[in-house]
C-alpha positions as a Python dict, from the first residue, in 0.01 Angstrom:
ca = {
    (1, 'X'): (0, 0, 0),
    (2, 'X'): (136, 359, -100),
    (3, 'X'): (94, 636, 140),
    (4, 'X'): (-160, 841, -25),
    (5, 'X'): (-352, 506, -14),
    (6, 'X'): (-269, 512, 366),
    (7, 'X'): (-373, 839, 441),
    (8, 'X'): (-691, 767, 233),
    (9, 'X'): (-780, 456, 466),
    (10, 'X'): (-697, 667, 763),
    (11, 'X'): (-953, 944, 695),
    (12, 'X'): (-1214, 652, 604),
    (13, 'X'): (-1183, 520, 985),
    (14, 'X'): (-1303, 870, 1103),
    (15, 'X'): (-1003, 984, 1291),
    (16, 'X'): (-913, 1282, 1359),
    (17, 'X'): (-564, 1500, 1218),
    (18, 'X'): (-418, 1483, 1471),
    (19, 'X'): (-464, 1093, 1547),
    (20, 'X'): (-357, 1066, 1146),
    (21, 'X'): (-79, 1244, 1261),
    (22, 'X'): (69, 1028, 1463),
    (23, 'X'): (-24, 702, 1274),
    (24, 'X'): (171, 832, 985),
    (25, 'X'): (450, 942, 1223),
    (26, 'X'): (471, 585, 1338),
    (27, 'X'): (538, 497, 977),
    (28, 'X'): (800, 710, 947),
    (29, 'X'): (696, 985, 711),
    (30, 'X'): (913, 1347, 706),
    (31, 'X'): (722, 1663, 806),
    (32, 'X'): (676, 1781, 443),
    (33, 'X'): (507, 1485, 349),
    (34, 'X'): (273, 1530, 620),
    (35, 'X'): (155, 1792, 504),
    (36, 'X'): (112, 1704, 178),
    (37, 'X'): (-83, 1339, 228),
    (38, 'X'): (-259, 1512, 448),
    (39, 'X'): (-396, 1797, 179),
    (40, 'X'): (-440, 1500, -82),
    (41, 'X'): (-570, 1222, 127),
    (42, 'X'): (-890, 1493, 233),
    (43, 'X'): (-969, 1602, -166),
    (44, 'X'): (-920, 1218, -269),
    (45, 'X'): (-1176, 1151, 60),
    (46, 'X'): (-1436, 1412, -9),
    (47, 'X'): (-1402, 1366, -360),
    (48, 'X'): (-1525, 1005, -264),
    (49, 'X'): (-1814, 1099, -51),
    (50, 'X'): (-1930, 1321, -325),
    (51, 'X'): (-1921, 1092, -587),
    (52, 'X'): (-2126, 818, -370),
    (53, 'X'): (-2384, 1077, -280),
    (54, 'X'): (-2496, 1143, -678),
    (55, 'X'): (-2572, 754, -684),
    (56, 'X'): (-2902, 859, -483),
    (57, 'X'): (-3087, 1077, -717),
    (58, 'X'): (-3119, 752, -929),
    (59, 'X'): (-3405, 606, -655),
    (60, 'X'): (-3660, 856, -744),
    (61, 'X'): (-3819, 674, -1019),
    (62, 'X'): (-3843, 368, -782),
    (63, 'X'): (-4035, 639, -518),
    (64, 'X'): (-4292, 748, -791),
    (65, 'X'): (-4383, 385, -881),
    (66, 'X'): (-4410, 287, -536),
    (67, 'X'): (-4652, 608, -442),
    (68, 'X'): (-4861, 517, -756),
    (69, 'X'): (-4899, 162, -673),
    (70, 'X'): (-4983, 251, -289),
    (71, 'X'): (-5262, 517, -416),
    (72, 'X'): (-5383, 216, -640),
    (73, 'X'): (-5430, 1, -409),
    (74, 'X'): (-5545, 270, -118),
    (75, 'X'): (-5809, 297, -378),
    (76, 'X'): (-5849, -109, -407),
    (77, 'X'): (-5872, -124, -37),
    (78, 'X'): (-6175, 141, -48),
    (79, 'X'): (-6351, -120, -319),
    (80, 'X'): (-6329, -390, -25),
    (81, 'X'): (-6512, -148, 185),
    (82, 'X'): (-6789, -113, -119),
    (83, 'X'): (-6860, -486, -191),
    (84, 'X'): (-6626, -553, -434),
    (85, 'X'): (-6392, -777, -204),
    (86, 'X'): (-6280, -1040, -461),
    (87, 'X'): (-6174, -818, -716),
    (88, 'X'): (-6026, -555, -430),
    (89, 'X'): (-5812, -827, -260),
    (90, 'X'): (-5673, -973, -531),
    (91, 'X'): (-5559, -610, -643),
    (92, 'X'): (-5407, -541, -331),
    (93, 'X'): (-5246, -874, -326),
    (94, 'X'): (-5082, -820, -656),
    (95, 'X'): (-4971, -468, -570),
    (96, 'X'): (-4853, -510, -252),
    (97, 'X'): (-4610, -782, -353),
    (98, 'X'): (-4544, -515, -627),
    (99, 'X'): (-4437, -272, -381),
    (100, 'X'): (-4255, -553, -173),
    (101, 'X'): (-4068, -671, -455),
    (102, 'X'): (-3946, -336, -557),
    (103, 'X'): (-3842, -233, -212),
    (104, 'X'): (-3538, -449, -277),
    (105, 'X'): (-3221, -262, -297),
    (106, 'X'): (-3020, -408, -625),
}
């Protein structure tokens, strides 16, 4: 493992410069490249948590289906209440496992 790739791991276990600081004295690093692993290893970190944090705009299409399918079958469940029980089960059967299914993270 290089040290940029140490510094990087270091920042990932949530301690703190001064803890990273010492670590990195303990492998025998000089004072300039402290400083500098220290400057890189935070861009290459945040640069990481920012590019994880775009991956979650991708789930709203998987929100709109499941709020259409649970108004469907809100409105299935209100055709139970009205006589139509076989029909309105069977819907709410079908989209419930519909919402189940896609409730799985892939």
């Amino acid at each position: 493992m290089n040290k940029l790739d140490y510094c990087v791991s270091l920042r990932k276990k949530g301690l703190s410069k001064t803890e990273i600081i010492k670590e990195i004295k303990a492998h025998n690093f000089d004072q300039s490249d402290i400083e500098f692993y220290l400057k890189k290893s935070d861009e290459i970190y945040l640069n990481q948590l920012l590019n994880s944090k775009t991956s979650h705009h991708k789930k709203k299409p998987n929100r709109i289906f499941k709020t259409i399918v649970l108004i469907i079958s809100f409105l299935l469940l209100i055709a139970v209440f009205y006589g139509y029980a076989s029909i309105g089960l069977i819907g709410l059967f079908i989209f419930w496992s519909l919402v189940k299914y896609g409730s799985y993270s892939r």
